[in-house]
N, C-alpha and C positions, 0 to 999 in steps of 0.2 A: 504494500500500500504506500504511496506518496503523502509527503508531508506537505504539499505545496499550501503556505498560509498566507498568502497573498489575496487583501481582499476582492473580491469581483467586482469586474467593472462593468458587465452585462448584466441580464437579469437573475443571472445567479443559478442555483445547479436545479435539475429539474429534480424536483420532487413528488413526482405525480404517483412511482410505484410506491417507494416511503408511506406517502398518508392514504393510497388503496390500502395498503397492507394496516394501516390504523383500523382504516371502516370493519377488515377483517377482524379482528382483535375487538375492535369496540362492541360489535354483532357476536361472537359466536360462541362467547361461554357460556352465555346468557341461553342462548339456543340448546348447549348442550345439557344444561341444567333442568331445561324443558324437556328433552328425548331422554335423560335418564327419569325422570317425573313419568313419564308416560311405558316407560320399558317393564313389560310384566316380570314378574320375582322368578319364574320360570324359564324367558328367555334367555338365555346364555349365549349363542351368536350374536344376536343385539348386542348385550349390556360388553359383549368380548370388543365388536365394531364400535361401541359408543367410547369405550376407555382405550383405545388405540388411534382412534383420530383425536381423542384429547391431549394421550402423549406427542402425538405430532405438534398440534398447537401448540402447545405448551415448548418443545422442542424451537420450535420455531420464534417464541417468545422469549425464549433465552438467549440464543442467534443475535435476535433485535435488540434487547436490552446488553448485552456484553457490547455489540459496537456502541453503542451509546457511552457506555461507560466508560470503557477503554480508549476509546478515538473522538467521535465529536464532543462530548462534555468537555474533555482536555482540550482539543484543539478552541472549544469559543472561550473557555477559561482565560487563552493566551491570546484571544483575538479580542474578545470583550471583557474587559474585569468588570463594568461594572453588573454583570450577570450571574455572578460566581451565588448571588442569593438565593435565584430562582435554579440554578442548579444542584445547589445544595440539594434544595427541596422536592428535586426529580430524582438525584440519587438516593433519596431517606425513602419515597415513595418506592422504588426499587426495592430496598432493604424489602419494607412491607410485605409488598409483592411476594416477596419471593418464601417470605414463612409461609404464604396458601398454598403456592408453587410447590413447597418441600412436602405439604401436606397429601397434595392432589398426586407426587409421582411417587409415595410411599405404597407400602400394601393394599388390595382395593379391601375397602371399605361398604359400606349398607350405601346405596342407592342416595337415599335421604342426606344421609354425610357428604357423600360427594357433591350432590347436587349442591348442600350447601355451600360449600367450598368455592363450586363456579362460582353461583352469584355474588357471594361476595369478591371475587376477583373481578367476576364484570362492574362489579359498582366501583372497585378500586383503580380498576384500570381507566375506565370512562373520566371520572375525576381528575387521573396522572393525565391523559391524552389531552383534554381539556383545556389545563394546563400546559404542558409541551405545545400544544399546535396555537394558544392563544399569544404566549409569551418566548419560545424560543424559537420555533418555524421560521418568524420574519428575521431571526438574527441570525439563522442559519441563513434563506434567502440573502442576506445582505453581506454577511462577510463569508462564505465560506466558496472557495471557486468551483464551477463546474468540472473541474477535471480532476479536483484532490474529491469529490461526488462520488464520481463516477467510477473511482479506483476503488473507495470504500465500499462501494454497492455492488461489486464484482467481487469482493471478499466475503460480504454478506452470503452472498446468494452462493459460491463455494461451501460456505460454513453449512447448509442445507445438507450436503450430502445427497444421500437416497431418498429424501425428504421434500427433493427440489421440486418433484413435477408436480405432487399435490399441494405443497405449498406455493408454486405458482400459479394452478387450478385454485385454487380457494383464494388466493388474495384477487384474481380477475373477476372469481365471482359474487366479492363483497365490493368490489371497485363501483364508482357510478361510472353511468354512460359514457361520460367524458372522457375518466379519465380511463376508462379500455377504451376506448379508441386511439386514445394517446399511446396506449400502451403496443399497441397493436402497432400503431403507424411507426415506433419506434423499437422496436423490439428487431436482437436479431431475427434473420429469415428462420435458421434452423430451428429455433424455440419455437416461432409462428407456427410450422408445419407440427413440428413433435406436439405441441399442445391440442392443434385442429385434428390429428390423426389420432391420439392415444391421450395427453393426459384430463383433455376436459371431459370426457365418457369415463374413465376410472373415477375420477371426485365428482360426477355427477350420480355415477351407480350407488358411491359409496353415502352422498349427501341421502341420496332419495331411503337408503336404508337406513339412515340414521334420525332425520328428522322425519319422514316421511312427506 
């Protein structure tokens, strides 16, 4: 990953797949919380699909939250001091975070527990997002260059692993319209096709089993 901290002189790095992957996250624990709610005490395929797309999420949550931590936090720290308050306050929201987090990838639990768990992670996380997108977004937009972005976001989506195709199926299909077409119109060709041919039909099969 490059260091380049040289503030932007354009409109700064595109962050369209960044905050789709939010609407993901802001949307689906809350959903998963509902499909374990609804999953009979008898189903065991279900409740096995409802706690293996959670560990993805959550997988994928962790992904998001360590760059944060490790790379942009540091880098606006050293581009804006006077933010170091509101990031304080994203990394202590992390900390939080991350005791449901510990809670939710421990042994499974009764239905009920779990479910609680999400919700309260979706109520936590909505509040941390909130946050992040009202007060660092535009500070990211303004000093961070599109190219130190872009090398970031290529590290990111590595960090995925085997994880990568349904986490980029799931975050297109929490995205609004705009921004998959943004996504679309930018994205390499290979991904384009891999995702039109194979991975939007596997997270669509898997959605339809889960939430129905």
């Amino acid at each position: 990953m490059t260091t380049n901290t040289t503030p932007a002189t354009n409109a700064g790095p595109d962050l369209t797949l960044f905050l789709a992957f939010h609407r993901g996250l802001r949307r689906d624990f809350g959903r998963l919380a509902d499909a374990l709610d609804r999953c009979p005490d008898t189903d065991e395929a279900r409740r096995a699909l409802i706690d293996e797309h959670t560990a993805m999420q959550l997988r994928a949550l962790h992904h998001h939250h360590s760059d944060e931590d490790e790379n942009i936090w540091p880098l606006l720290r050293g581009l804006v001091p006077a933010a170091v308050e509101v990031l304080d306050r994203l990394e202590s929201d992390h900390q939080e975070i991350d005791v449901v987090i510990e809670r939710l990838t421990g042994p499974r639990r009764p239905a009920a527990e779990q479910a609680a768990d999400l919700r309260r992670l979706h109520e936590l996380l909505n509040a941390h997002l909130d946050l992040e997108e009202s007060q660092v977004v535009p500070l990211i937009r303004a000093h961070v260059t599109p190219e130190w972005w872009e090398e970031a976001g290529k590290a990111v989506s590595k960090s995925h692993g085997r994880d990568l195709p349904m986490v980029a199926a799931w975050t297109l299909d929490a995205a609004s319209e705009e921004q998959r077409a943004h996504i679309f119109a930018t994205a390499p060709f290979l991904l384009r096709v891999l995702y039109r041919l194979s991975w939007r039909r596997a997270y669509e099969r898997r959605a339809a089993q889960i939430f129905g």
